[in-house]
C-alpha positions in Angstrom: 0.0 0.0 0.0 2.7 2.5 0.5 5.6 0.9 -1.8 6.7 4.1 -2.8 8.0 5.0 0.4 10.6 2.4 -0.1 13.7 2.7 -2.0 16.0 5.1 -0.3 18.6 4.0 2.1 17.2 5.6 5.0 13.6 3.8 4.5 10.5 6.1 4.9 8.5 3.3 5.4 9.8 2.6 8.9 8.5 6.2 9.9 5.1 5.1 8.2 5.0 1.8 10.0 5.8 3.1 13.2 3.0 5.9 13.3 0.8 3.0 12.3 2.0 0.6 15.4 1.3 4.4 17.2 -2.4 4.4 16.1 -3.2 1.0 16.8 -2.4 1.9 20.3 -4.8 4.3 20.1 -7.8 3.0 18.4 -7.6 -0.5 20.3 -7.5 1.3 23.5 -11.0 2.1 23.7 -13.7 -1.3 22.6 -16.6 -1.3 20.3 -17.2 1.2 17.8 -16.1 5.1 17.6 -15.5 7.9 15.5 -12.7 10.0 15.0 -12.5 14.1 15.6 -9.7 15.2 13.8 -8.0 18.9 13.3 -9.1 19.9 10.2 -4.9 20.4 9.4 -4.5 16.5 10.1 -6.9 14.9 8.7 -4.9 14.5 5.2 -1.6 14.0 6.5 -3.0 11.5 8.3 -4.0 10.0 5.6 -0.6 9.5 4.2 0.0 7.2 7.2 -3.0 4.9 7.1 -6.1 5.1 5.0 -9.2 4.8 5.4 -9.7 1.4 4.9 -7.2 0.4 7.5 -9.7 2.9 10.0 -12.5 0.5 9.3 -10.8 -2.5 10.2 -10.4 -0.9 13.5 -14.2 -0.2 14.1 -14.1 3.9 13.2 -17.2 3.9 11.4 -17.6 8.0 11.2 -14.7 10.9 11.2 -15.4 14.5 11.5 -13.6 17.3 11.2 -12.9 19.5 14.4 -15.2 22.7 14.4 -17.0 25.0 17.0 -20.6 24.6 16.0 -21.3 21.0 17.5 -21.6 17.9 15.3 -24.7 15.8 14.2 -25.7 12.5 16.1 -22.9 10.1 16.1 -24.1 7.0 17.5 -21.2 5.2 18.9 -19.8 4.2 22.2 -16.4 5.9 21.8 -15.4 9.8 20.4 -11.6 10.3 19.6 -10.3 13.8 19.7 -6.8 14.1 17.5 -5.8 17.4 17.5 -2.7 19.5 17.4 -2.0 21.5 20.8 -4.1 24.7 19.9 -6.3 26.6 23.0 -8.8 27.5 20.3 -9.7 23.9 19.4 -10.3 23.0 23.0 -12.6 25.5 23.1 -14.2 23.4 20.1 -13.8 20.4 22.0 -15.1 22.0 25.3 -18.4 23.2 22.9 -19.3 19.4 21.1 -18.5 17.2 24.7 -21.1 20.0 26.6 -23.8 19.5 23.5 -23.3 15.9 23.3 -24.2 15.8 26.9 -26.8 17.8 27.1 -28.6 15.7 24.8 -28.8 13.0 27.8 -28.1 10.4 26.2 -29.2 6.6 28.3 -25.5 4.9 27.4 -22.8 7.3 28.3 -19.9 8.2 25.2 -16.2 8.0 26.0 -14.3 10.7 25.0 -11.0 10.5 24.5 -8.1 13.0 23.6 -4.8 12.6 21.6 -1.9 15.4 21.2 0.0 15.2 18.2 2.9 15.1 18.6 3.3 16.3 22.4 0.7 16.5 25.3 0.2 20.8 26.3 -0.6 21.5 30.0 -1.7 24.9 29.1 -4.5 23.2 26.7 -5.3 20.6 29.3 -5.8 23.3 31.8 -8.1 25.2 28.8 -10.3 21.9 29.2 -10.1 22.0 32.9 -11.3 25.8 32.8 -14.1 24.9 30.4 -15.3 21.9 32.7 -14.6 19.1 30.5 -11.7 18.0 31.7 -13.2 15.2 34.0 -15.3 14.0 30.8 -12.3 13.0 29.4 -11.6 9.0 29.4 -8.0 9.3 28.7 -5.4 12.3 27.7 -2.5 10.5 25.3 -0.4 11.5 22.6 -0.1 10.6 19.0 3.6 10.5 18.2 3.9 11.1 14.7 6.4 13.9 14.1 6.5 13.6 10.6 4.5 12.8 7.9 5.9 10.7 4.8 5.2 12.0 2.0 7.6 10.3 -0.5 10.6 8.0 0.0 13.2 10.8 0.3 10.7 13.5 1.6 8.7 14.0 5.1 7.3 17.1 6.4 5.8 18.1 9.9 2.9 20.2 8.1 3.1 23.0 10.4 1.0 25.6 8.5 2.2 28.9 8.5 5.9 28.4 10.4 7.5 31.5 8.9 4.7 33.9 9.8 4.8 32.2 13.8 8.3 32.7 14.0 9.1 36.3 12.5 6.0 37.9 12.6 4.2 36.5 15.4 7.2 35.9 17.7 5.8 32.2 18.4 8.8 30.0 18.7 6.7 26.8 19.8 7.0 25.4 15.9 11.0 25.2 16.9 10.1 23.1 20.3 8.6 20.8 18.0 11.2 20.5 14.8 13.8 19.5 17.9 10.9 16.5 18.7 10.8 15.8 15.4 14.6 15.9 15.0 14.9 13.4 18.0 12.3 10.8 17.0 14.2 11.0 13.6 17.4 9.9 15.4 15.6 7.4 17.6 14.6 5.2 14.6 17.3 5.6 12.7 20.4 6.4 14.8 22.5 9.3 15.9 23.2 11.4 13.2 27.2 11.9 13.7 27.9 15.6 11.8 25.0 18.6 11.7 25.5 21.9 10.3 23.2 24.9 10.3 22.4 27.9 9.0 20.4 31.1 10.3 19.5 31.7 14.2 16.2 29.3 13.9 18.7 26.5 12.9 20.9 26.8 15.8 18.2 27.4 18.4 16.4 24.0 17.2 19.6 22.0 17.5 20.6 23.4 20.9 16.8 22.5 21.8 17.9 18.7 20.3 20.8 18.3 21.8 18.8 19.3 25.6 16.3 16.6 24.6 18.8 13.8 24.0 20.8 14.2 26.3 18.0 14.8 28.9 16.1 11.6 27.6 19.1 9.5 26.8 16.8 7.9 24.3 20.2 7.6 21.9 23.0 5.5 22.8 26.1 7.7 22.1 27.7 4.9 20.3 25.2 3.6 17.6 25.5 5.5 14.4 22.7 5.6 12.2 21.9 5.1 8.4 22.1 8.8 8.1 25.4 10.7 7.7 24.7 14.5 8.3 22.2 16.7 8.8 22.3 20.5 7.5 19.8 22.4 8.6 18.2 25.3 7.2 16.3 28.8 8.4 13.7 29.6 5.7 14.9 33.2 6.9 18.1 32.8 4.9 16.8 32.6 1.8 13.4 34.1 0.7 14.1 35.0 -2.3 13.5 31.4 -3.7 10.4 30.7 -1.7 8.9 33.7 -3.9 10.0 32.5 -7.2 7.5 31.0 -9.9 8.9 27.6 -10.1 9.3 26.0 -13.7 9.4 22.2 -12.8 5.9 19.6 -13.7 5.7 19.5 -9.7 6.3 23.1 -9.0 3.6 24.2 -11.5 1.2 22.1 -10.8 1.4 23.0 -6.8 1.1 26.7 -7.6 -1.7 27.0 -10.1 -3.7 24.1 -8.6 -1.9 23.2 -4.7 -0.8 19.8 -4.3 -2.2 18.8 -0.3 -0.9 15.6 0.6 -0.1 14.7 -2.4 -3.3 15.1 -3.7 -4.5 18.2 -6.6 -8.5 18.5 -7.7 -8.7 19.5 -11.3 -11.5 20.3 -13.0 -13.7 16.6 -14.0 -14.5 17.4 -17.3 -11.1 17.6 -18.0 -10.4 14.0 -17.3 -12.1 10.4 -18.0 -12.7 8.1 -15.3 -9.9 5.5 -15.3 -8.6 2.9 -13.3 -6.0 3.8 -10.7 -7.7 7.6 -10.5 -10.5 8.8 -8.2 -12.8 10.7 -10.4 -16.4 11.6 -9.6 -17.8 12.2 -12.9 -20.5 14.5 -11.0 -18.3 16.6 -9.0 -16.9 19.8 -9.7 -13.0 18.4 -9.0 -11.3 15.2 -9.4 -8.7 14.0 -7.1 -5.4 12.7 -8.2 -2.5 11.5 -6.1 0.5 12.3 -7.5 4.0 10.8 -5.4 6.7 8.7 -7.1 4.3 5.0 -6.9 3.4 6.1 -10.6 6.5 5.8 -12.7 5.3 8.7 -14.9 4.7 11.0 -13.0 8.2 10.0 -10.9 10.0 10.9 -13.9 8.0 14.1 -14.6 7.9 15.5 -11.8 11.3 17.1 -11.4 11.5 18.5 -15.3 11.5 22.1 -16.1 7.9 22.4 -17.9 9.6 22.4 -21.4 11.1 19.1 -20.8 8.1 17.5 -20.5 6.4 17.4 -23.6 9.3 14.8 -25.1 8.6 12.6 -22.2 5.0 12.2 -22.9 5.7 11.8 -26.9 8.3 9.0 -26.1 5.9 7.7 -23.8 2.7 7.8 -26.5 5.2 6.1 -29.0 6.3 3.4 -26.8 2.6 2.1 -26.0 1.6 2.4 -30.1 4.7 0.3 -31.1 3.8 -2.3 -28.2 0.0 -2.4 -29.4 0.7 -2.4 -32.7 3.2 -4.9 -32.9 2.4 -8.2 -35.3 2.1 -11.1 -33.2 1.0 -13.8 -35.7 4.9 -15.0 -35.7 5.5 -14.9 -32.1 5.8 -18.3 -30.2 3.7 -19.1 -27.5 5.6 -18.0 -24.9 6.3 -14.5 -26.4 2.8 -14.3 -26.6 2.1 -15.3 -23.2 4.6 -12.4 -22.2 2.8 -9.8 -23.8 -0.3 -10.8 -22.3 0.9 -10.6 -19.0 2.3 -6.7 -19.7 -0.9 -5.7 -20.8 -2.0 -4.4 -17.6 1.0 -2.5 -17.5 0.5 -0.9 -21.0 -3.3 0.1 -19.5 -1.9 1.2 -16.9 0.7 3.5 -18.5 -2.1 4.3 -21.1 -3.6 6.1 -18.2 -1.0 7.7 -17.0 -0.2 9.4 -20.4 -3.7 10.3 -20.7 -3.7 12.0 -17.2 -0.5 13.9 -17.8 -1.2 15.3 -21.2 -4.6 16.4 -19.6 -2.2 18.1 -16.8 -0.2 19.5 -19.4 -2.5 21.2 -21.5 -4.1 22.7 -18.4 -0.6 23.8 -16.5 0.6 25.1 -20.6 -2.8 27.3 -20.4 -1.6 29.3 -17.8 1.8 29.5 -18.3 1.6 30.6 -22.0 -0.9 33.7 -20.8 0.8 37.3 -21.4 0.0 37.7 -17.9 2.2 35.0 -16.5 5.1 35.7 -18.7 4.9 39.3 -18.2 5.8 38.5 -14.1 7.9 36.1 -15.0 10.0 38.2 -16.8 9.8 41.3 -14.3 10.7 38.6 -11.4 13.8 37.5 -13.4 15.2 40.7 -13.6 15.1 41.3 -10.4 16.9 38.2 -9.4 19.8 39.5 -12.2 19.5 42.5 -10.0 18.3 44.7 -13.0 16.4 48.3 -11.7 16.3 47.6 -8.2 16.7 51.2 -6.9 13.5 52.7 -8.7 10.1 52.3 -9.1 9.1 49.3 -11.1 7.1 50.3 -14.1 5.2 46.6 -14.3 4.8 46.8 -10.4 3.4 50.5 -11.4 1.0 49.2 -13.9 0.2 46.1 -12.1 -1.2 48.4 -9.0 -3.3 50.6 -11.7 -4.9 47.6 -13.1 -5.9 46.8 -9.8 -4.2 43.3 -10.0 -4.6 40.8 -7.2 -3.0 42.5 -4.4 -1.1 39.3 -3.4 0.9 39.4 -6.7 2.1 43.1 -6.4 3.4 42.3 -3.0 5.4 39.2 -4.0 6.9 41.3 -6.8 7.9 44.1 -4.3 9.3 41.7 -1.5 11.4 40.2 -4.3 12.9 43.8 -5.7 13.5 44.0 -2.0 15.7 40.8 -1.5 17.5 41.6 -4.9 18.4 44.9 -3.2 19.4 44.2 0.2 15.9 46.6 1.0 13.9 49.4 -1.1 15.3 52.7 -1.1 12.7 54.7 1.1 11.5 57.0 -1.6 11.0 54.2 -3.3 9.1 52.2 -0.5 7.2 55.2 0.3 6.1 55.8 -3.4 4.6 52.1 -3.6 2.8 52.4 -0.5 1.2 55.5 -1.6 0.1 54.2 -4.7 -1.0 50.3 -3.5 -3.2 52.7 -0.6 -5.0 54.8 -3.0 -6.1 51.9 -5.3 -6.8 49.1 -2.8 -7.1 51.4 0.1 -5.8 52.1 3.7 -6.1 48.3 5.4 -3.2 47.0 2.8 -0.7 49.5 5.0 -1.5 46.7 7.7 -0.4 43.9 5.0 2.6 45.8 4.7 3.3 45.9 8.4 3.2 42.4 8.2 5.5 42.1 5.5 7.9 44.4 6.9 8.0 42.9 10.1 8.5 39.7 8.7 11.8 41.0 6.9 10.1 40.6 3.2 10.1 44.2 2.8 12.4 46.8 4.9 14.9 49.9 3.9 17.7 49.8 1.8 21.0 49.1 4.0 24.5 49.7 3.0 25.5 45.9 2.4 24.2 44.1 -1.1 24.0 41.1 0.8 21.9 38.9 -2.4 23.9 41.1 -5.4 27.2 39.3 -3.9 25.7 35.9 -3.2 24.5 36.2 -6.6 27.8 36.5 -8.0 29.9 34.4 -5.0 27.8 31.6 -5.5 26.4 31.8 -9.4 23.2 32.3 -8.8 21.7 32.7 -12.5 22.6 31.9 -15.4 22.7 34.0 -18.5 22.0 31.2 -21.0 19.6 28.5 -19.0 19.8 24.9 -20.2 16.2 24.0 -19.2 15.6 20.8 -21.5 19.0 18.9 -20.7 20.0 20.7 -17.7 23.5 20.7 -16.4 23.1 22.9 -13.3 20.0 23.1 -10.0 19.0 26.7 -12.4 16.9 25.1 -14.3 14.2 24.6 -11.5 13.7 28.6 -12.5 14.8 28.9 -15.7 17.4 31.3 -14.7 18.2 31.0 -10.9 19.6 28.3 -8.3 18.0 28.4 -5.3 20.4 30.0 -2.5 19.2 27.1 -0.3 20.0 23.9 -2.3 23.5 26.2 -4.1 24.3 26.4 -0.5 23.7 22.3 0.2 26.1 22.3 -3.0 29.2 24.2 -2.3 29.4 22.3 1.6 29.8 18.6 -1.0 32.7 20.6 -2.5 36.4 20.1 -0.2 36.5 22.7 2.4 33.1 23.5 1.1 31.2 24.5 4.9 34.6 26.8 6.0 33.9 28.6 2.6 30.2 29.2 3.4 30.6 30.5 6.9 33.0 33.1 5.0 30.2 34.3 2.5 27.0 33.8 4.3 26.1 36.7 6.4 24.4 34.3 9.6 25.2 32.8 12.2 26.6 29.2 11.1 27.2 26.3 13.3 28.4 22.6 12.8 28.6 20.3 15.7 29.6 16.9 15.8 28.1 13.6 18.4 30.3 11.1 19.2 29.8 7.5 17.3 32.1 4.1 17.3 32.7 5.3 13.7 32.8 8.8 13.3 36.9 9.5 13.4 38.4 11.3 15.8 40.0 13.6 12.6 37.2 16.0 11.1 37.8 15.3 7.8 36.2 16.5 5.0 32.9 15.8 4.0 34.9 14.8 0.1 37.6 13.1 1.5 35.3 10.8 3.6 33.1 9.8 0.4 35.7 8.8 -1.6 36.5 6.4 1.0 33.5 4.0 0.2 31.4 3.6 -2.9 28.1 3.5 -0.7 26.6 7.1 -0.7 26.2 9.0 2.0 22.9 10.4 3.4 22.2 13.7 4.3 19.4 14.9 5.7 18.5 18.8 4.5 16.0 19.9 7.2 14.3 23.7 5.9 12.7 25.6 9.0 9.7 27.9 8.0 9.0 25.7 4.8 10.4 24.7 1.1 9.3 24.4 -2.6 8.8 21.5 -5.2 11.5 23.3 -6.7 13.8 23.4 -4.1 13.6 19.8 -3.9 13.9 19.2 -7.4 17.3 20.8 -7.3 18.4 18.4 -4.4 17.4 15.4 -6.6 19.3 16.8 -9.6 21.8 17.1 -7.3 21.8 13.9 -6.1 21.4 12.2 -9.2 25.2 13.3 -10.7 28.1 10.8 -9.9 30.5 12.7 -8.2 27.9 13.8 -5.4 27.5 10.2 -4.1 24.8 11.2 -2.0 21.3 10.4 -1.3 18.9 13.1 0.4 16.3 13.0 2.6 14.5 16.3 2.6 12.3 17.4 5.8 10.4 20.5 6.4 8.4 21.9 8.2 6.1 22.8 5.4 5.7 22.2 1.7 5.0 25.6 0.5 4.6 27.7 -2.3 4.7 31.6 -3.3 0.8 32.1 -3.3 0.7 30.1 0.1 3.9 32.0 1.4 2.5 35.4 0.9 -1.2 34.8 2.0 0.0 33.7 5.5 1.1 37.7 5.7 -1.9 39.2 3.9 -4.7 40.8 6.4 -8.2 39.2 5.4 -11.0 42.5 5.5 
């Protein structure tokens, strides 16, 4: 059932199977039937650790989603709360336990309440306050940390991480990425070298370290499958979070969001077909889309004008195979093309499906309206008229264009400047107030308190990365790509250029030359980590077997971003696998919208 989690050498699947043992636990606790109350933001991640189907088996014959007004008549024995650590949802909780028992029921429910991933004393005291407390059967915790969403990809799917930590000043999403980090290590083994970048990073490994050593849940000794760790601030590069991303994956994420790896798209679009989940009376279709389909795995990390060849090859392949003359083939070459015949069906379908996809992500892309910002966003990332007024920001505001694409246009200007002059800042916030009026100044607060907009310093900060590191390229190889800048046509992510130069020898002591943060790297003692800090090149081409790294973003990361680590990973001289976590998959449109005021 989940297959495609195999494959890497730090198996995904264990982290899957062990949330699984985890919620057996839970559901066998309580007897007879029940129903399950989730947070609305884990019911589908959930779903990437057991389906439904596996539910049933356990007698949840109803799930609901988590919400103030109070739910209809559930008749079961047994109501399961699964919620993240949030005061407003006990309210909610507080609210549908007093309605259900006001209704008086003659058999008494069981209610019974599940943190994920940590028990809060501040929300038990909540239910305590609210008088609910004592209605509670049990008070346990659902230990999954991460979700697996492919087999060299997991994420915590903390919504809205960046906003918590540099607007909002909440740091409790850090508390959590050092649980996460540590039931990493306890399945599979101490992770012997970690670097970091930005003060996020080093605050969540200093958290880490407090909670292993504390819980002594690691033996010092037992090295893992995984090799390193570098972990990431969001914080240290924005500029790539903002960029339109040009790979099948990234695309498809930001003109229809992926959740879960799952997008809707329109139903007329598509045929019902075996393998998809298509309602042929519903608005939107659901397709899953992780590497289990071999199409789509090879798709996926293309720039968009790659993908068209794949899909012909792939439509030429299945004619020659149907079309081939089998009235001279022996009996046993015919029996072996009977038995790939669900295998041509099945990749029939899949071509189907992602020329549908194709036509619909080329509809967009191809619209004067989406090349026109791509092109203003690419020259601002070749640092091209950064210290004036942007005419196609200008014309954007008088067209009264969705306010969320003006912003991302501005914050990027900004980044590509090292800040806005303020005549220049002033200017746009006089004209974005008289067209959509005086609530976007609070947007802009936002924005500016989050670091995405701010004054023009001294210091070019991303004009000398740009140039330090090769940031973009003046003539993009997008269709046979020899270099991570084909993700955007024209620019390597500072994130995954950064994972980059640290494989190159002496590659880390460079960066912390360059990169204007704080940078750590810290090393726990293992029977085979040598007592010599080598470097991370010399040590690989001791052994043949690659090395795993884990690259941990705090505060999100693209399609694109990990795209680029898979290119990466897939030349010869790396010898590396990756395993990418986050705390969130993200995207530009759901970046900015976390920082936009709703009126």
């Amino acid at each position: 059932m989940f297959t495609h989690l195999t494959g890497g050498r730090a198996n995904v699947q264990l982290l899957q199977e062990a949330a699984v043992r985890d919620l057996v636990e839970i559901l066998d606790r309580c007897e007879g039937t029940k129903a399950i109350v989730w947070d609305e933001s884990l019911g589908g991640p959930v779903g990437l650790v057991a389906r439904y189907t596996f539910l049933k088996e356990h007698h949840v014959t109803k799930m609901y989603a988590l919400r103030p007004e109070p739910w209809s008549d559930i008749d079961v024995k047994n109501i399961i709360f699964i919620t993240r650590p949030n005061q407003t949802l006990m309210d909610y909780i507080a609210n549908n336990i007093h309605e259900e028992e006001r209704k008086k029921k003659i058999s008494r429910k069981e209610y019974y309440l599940y943190f994920v991933p940590k028990k809060s004393f501040l929300c038990e005291k909540r239910l305590q306050v609210k008088g609910v407390l004592g209605s509670l059967t049990h008070i346990g915790e659902f230990k999954c940390d991460f979700f697996p969403f492919d087999n060299d990809l997991l994420s915590m799917e903390l919504k809205d991480a960046y906003k918590d930590l540099y607007l909002d000043r909440d740091t409790s999403c850090l508390h959590q990425s050092a649980c996460a980090l540590l039931a990493l290590q306890k399945l599979y083994g101490r992770i012997p070298k970690v670097y970091g970048i930005g003060s996020c990073a080093q605050r969540v490994w200093e958290l880490t370290k407090t909670m292993i050593n504390e819980e002594q849940a690691i033996p010092s000794i037992d090295k893992g499958v995984i090799d390193q760790m570098i972990i990431l601030d969001r914080s240290v590069d924005l500029m790539s979070v903002l960029a339109t991303q040009l790979t099948y994956e990234g695309l498809i994420d930001e003109i229809f969001s992926i959740n879960n790896t799952t997008v809707n798209l329109p139903s007329e679009k598509f045929n019902s077909g075996e393998g998809f989940s298509v309602e042929r009376n519903t608005e939107k279709s659901p397709f899953i889309l992780n590497s289990k389909e071999q199409l789509y795995s090879e798709l996926r990390d293309k720039h968009f004008n790659a993908v068209g060849a794949v899909l012909s090859r792939l439509a030429k392949s299945i004619r020659l195979r149907t079309n081939e003359n089998h009235g001279e083939k022996s009996i046993q070459e015919l029996k072996k093309f009977v038995e790939s015949l669900p295998h041509i069906k099945a990749n029939e379908q899949s071509l189907a499906t992602h020329t549908k996809i194709a036509e619909l992500v080329k509809d967009v892309i191809s619209s004067d309206n989406f090349l026109d910002e791509l092109a203003c966003e690419q020259e601002f990332m070749m640092c091209s008229d950064v210290d004036k007024p942007n005419t196609f920001i200008e014309d954007l505001i008088a067209k009264q264009t969705p306010l969320r694409n003006v912003l991302r246009l501005m914050c990027m200007q900004s980044i590509a400047g090292s800040g806005l002059k303020p005549k220049v800042l002033d200017y746009y916030k006089r004209e974005l107030v008289q067209v959509y009026g005086l609530q976007v100044l609070l947007t802009i607060g936002n924005l500016e308190k989050a670091g995405l907009l701010k004054i023009q310093t001294g210091v070019r900060t991303y004009a000398v990365l740009r140039k330090t590191l090769n940031l973009t390229a003046e003539h993009p190889e997008e269709v046979s790509p020899k270099d991570i800048t084909y993700v955007h046509s024209v620019y390597a992510p500072l994130s995954i250029r950064i994972v980059e130069q640290h494989l190159k020898s002496n590659g880390w002591q460079i960066l912390t030359e360059i990169l204007p943060r704080p940078t750590f790297e810290d090393y726990q003692a293992t029977s085979t980590l040598s007592s010599r800090r080598g470097s991370f090149t010399s040590e690989i081409s001791q052994s043949d077997i690659p090395r795993v790294i884990v690259v941990f973003f705090i505060g999100g990361c693209t399609f694109a971003e990990i795209s680029a680590l898979r290119f990466l990973a897939q030349q010869d001289e790396n010898n590396v696998e990756f395993l990418v976590c986050t705390t969130k998959l993200i995207n530009k449109n759901s970046f900015m919208d976390a920082f936009i005021e709703k009126y």
